[in-house]
C-alpha positions as CSV (number, residue, x, y, z in Angstrom):
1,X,98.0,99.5,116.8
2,X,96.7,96.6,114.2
3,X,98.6,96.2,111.4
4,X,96.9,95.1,108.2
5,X,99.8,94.4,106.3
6,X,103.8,94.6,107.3
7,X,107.4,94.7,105.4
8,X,110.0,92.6,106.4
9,X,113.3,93.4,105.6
10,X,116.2,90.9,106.2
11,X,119.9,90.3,105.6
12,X,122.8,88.4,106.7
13,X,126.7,88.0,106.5
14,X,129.6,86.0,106.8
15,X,133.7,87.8,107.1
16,X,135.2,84.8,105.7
17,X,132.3,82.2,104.7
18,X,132.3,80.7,106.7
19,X,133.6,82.9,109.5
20,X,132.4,85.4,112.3
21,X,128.7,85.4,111.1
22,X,125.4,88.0,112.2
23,X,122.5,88.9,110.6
24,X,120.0,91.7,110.7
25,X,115.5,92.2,110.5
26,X,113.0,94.3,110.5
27,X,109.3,94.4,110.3
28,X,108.3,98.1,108.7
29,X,104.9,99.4,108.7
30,X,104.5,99.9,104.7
31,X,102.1,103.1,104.7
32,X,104.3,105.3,107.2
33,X,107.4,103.7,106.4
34,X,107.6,103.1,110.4
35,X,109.9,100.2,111.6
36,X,107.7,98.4,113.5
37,X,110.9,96.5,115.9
38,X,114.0,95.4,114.6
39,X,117.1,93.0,116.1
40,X,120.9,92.3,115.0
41,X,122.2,89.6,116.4
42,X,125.6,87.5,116.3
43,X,126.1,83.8,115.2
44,X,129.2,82.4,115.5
45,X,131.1,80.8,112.9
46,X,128.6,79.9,109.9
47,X,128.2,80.7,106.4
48,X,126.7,83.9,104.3
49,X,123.6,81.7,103.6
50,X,122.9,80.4,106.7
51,X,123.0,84.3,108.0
52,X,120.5,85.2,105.6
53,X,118.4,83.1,106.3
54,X,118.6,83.6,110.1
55,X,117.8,86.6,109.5
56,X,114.5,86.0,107.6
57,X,113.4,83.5,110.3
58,X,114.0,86.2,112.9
59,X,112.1,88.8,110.9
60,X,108.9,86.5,110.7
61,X,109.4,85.9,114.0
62,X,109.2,89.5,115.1
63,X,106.0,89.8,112.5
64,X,104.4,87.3,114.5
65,X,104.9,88.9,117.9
66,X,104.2,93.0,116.4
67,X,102.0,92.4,113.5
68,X,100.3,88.6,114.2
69,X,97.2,89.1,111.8
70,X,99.2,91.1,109.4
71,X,99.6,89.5,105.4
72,X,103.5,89.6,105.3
73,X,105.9,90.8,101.8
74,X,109.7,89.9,102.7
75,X,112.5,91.5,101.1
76,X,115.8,90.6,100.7
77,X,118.9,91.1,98.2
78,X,119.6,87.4,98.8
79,X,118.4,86.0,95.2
80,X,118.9,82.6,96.7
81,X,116.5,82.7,99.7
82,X,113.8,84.2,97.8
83,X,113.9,82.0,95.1
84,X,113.8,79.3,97.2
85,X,111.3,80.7,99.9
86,X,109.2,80.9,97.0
87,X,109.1,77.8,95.8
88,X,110.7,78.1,92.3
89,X,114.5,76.7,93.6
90,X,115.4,73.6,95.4
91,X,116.8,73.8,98.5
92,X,119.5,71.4,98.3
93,X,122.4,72.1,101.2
94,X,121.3,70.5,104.4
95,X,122.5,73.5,107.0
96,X,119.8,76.0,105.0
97,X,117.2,73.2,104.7
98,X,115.8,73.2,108.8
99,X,116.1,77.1,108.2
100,X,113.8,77.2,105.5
101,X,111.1,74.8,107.3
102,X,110.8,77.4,110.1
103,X,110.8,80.0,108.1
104,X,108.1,78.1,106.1
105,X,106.2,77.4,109.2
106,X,106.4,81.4,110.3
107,X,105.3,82.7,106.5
108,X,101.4,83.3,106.3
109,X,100.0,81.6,103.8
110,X,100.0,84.1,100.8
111,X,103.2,85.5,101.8
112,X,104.9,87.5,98.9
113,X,108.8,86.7,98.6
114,X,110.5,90.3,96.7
115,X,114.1,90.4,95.5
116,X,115.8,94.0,95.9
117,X,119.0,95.2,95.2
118,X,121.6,95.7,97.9
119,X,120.9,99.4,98.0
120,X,117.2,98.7,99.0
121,X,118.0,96.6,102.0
122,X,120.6,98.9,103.6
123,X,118.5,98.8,107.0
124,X,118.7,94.7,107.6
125,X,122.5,95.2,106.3
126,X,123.5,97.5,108.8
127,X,121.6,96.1,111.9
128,X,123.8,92.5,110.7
129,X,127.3,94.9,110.5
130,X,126.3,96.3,113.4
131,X,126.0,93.0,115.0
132,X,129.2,92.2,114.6
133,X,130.8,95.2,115.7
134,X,129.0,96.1,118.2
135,X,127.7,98.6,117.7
136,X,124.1,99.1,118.9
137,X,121.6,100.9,116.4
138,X,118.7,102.3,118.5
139,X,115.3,101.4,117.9
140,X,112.7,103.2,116.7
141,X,109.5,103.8,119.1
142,X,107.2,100.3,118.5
143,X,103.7,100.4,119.1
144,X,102.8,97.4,122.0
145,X,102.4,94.3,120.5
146,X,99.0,92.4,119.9
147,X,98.0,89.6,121.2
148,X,97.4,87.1,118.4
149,X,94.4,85.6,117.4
150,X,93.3,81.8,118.3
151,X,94.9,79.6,115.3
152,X,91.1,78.4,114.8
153,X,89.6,81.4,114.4
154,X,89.2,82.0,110.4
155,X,89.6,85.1,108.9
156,X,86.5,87.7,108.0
157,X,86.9,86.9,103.9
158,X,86.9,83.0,105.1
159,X,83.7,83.6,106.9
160,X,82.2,85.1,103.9
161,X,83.3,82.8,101.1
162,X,82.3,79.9,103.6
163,X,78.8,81.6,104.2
164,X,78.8,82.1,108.0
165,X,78.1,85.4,108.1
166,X,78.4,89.1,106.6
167,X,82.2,90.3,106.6
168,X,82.3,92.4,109.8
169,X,84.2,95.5,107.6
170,X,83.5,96.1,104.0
171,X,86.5,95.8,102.1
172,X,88.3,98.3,99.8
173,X,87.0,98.1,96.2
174,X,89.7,99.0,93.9
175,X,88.2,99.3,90.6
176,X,90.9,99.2,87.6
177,X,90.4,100.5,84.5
178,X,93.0,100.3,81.4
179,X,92.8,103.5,79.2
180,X,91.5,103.3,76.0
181,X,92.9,102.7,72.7
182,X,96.0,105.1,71.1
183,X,97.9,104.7,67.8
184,X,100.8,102.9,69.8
185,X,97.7,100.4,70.7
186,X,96.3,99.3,67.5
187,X,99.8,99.0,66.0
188,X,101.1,96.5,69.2
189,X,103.9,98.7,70.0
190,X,105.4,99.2,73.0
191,X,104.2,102.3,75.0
192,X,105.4,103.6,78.3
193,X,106.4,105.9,80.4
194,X,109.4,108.3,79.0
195,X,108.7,107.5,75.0
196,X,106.2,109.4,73.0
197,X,103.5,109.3,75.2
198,X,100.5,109.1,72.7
199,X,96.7,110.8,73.0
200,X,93.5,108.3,72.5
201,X,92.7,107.8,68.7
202,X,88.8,108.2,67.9
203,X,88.2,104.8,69.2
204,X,89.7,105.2,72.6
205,X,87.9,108.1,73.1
206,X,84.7,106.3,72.0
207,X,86.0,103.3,74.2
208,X,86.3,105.6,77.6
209,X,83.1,107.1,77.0
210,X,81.4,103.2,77.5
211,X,83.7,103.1,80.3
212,X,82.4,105.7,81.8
213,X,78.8,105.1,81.2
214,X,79.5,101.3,83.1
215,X,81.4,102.7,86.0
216,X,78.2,104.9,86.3
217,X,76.4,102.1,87.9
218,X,78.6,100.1,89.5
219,X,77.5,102.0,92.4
220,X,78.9,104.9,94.8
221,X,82.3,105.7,93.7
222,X,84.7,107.4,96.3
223,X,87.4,108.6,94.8
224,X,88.9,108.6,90.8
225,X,92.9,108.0,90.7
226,X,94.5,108.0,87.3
227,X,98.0,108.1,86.0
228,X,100.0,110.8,85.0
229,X,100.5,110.0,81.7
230,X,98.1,111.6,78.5
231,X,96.5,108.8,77.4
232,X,95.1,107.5,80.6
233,X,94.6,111.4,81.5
234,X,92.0,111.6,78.7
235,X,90.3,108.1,79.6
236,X,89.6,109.8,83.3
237,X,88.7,112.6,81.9
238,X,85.4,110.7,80.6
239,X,85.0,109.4,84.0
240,X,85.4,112.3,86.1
241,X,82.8,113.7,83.9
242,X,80.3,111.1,84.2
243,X,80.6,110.5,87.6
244,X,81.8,114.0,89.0
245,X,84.5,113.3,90.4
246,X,88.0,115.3,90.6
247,X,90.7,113.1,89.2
248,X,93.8,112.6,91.7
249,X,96.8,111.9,89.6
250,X,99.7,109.5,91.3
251,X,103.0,108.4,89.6
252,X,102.7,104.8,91.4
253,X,100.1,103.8,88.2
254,X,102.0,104.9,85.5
255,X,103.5,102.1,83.1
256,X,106.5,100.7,83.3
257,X,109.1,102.2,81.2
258,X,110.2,100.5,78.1
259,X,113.6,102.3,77.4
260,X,114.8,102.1,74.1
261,X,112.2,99.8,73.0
262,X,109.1,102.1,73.5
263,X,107.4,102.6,69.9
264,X,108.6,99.2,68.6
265,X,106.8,96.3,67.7
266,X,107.7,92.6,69.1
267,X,109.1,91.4,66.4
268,X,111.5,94.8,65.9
269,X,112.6,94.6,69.0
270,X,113.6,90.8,68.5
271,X,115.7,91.8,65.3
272,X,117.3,94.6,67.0
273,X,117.8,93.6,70.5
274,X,117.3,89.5,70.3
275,X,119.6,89.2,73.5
276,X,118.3,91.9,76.1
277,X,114.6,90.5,74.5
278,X,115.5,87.0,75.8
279,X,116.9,88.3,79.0
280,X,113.3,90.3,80.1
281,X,111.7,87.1,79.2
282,X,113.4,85.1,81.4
283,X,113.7,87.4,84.4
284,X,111.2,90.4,85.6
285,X,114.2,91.6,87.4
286,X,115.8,92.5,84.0
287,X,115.2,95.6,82.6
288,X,115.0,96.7,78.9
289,X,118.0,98.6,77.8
290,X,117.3,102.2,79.3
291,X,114.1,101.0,80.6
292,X,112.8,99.8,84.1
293,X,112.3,96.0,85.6
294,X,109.0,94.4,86.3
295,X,110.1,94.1,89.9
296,X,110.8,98.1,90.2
297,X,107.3,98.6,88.8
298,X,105.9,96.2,91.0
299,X,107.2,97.4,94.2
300,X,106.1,101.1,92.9
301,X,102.6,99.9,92.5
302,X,102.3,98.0,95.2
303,X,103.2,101.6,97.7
304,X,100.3,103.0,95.3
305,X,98.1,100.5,96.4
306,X,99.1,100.6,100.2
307,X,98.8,104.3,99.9
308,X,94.9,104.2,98.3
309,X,94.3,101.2,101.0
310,X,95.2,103.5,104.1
311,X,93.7,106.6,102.7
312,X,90.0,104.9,101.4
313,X,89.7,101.8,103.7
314,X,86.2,100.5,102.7
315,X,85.6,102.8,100.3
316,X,85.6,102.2,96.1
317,X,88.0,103.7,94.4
318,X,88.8,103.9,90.5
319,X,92.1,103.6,89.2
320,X,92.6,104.8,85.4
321,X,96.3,103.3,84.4
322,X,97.7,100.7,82.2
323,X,98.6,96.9,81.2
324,X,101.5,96.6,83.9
325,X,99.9,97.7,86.7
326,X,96.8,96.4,86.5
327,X,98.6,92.9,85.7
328,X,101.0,93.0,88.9
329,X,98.0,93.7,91.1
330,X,96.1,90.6,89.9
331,X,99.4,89.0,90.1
332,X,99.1,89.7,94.0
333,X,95.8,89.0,94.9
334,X,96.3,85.7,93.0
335,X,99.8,85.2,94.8
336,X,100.9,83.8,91.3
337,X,104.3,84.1,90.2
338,X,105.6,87.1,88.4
339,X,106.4,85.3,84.9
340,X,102.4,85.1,85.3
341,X,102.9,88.6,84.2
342,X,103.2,87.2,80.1
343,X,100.2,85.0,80.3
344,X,97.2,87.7,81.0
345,X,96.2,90.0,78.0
346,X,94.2,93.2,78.8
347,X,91.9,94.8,76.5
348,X,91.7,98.7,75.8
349,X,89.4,100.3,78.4
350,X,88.7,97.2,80.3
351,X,87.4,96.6,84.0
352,X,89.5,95.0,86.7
353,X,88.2,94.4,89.9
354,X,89.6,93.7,93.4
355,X,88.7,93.5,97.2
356,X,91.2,94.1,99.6
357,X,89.8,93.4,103.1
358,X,90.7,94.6,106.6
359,X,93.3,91.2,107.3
360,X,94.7,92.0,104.7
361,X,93.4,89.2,102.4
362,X,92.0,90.2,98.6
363,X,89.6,88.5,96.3
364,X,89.7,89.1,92.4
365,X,86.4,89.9,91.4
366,X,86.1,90.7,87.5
367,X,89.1,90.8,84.9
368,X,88.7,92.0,81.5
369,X,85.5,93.1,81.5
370,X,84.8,95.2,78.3
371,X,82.1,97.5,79.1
């Protein structure tokens, strides 16, 4: 089998750091949740760092031999490594810095670099503990790897954009559209999942009614996704009318979750909460008090994504859902960091549109577009 797009998971530890040293990787097929191959391995006397980042060189290794054509996201707990992987930390200690060129050299270009907590990387963990007791974790069937392609050979969206052809596979056409206006809206306050989840006022309705009119002839439209949550429930609605279609719901879209702060303004939550404010400024791993990270929504959306790419591959497919989600999918397609996430503003019932081809590349097509 041809993998589009792979996970791979990495970790690595030190019992005494430096002391008796191993680390752990996987490569995980992201629709089925499939690992792909995995390998623990021992390395002597070295330090928790060094481990680590063994073990992300060994898991873009064993991407390059399973999945060679496949776009690549790498997660780890280590907050170092991906910070630095990704360019936003120095990499200053000279046993990590011949590490990090190799693993440089192994990352596709576009590679995305995900922190987790601990809890989330329990597979690498355990192949590296394993390692160094022992203890032999068996492996779950692979499929036989494929042989990669010629280093010259450029991709089918290169082709395209370069004018040397027509794509040999249409692409997938994910076609995002923001609900339309609610009370919460017009006031700027902070609405998402788990607060009062507010209805459309008479504009929003108004609003997904000239959505719905546009995404009439945009062209053949496969399939109409939409979140679970009321307001982007009654944009859909408008949609699935105009274009008769059944609307599939999926939690993936909804919007993150604000916690306590759902139904304030900005500037109330900067009175009352000036500290945990600062905090989710700085960092889309912090989450508002009660509420959910960035990062969690971003790895929850990007499942929904994988899920609508196996089940529609070169079809079009419209997504009804919010702000966040629409924003961390242009985030990826751009490969821009996350704190890009504070410098995009989406309009009420606004078009979004991406490609996502068959090697995994994607190509922002429209963002913003009021109808």
């Amino acid at each position: 089998m041809t993998y589009t797009h792979v996970i791979v998971e990495a970790d690595g530890g030190s019992r005494g750091n430096p002391g008796p040293a191993a680390y752990g990787a996987l490569v995980r097929d992201p629709v089925s949740g499939k690992v792909i191959a995995q390998q623990g391995k021992t390395l002597g006397i070295a330090t928790n760092n060094v481990a680590e980042y063994s073990g992300l060189v060994a898991g873009l290794e064993l991407a390059a031999e399973y999945a060679p054509d496949a776009s690549i996201e790498v997660r780890m707990d280590s907050k170092l490594v991906i910070e630095q992987m990704a360019g936003r930390w120095k990499i200053k200690h000279p046993d990590l810095q011949p590490l990090a060129i190799k693993a440089q050299g192994l990352a596709p270009f576009g590679t995305e670099w995900t922190w987790v907590p601990r809890a989330q990387n329990s597979a690498a963990d355990a192949l590296a503990n394993n390692a160094l007791d022992n203890v032999p974790i068996p492996l779950q069937p692979a499929d036989v790897p494929v042989a990669a392609k010629p280093a010259a050979e450029p991709s089918d969206l290169e082709k395209s954009v370069r004018g040397w052809g027509p794509v040999a596979e249409p692409p997938t056409r994910l076609i995002f559209l923001r609900h339309g206006e609610t009370p919460h809206t017009a006031e700027k306050r902070f609405s998402g999942s788990g607060g009062d989840n507010p209805g459309l006022s008479e504009t929003g309705r108004t609003q997904a009614l000239a959505a719905a009119e546009y995404l009439s002839r945009v062209g053949e439209v496969d399939a109409l996704v939409v979140s679970p949550m009321r307001r982007t429930q009654e944009t859909a609605a408008a949609v699935a009318a105009k274009l008769g279609l059944e609307p599939v719901v999926d939690d993936g879209w909804r919007e993150v979750a604000f916690g306590d702060w759902d139904g304030h303004t900005f500037a109330e939550i900067q009175e009352k909460w000036p500290d945990a404010l600062n905090a989710w400024l700085e960092s889309t791993s912090v989450a508002p008090p009660g509420g959910e990270s960035f990062d969690t929504c971003a790895r929850r959306a990007r499942s929904a994504r994988d899920g609508l790419l196996a089940r529609y591959p070169g079809k079009t497919v419209v997504v009804v859902t919010h702000v966040t989600p629409i924003k961390l999918m242009v985030r990826s397609v751009l490969q821009a960091p996350m704190s890009s996430l504070f410098r995009m503003e989406l309009r009420p019932a606004t078009i979004t549109e991406a490609h996502w081809y068959a090697d995994g590349l994607a190509s922002l097509r429209s963002f913003n577009v009021v109808p």
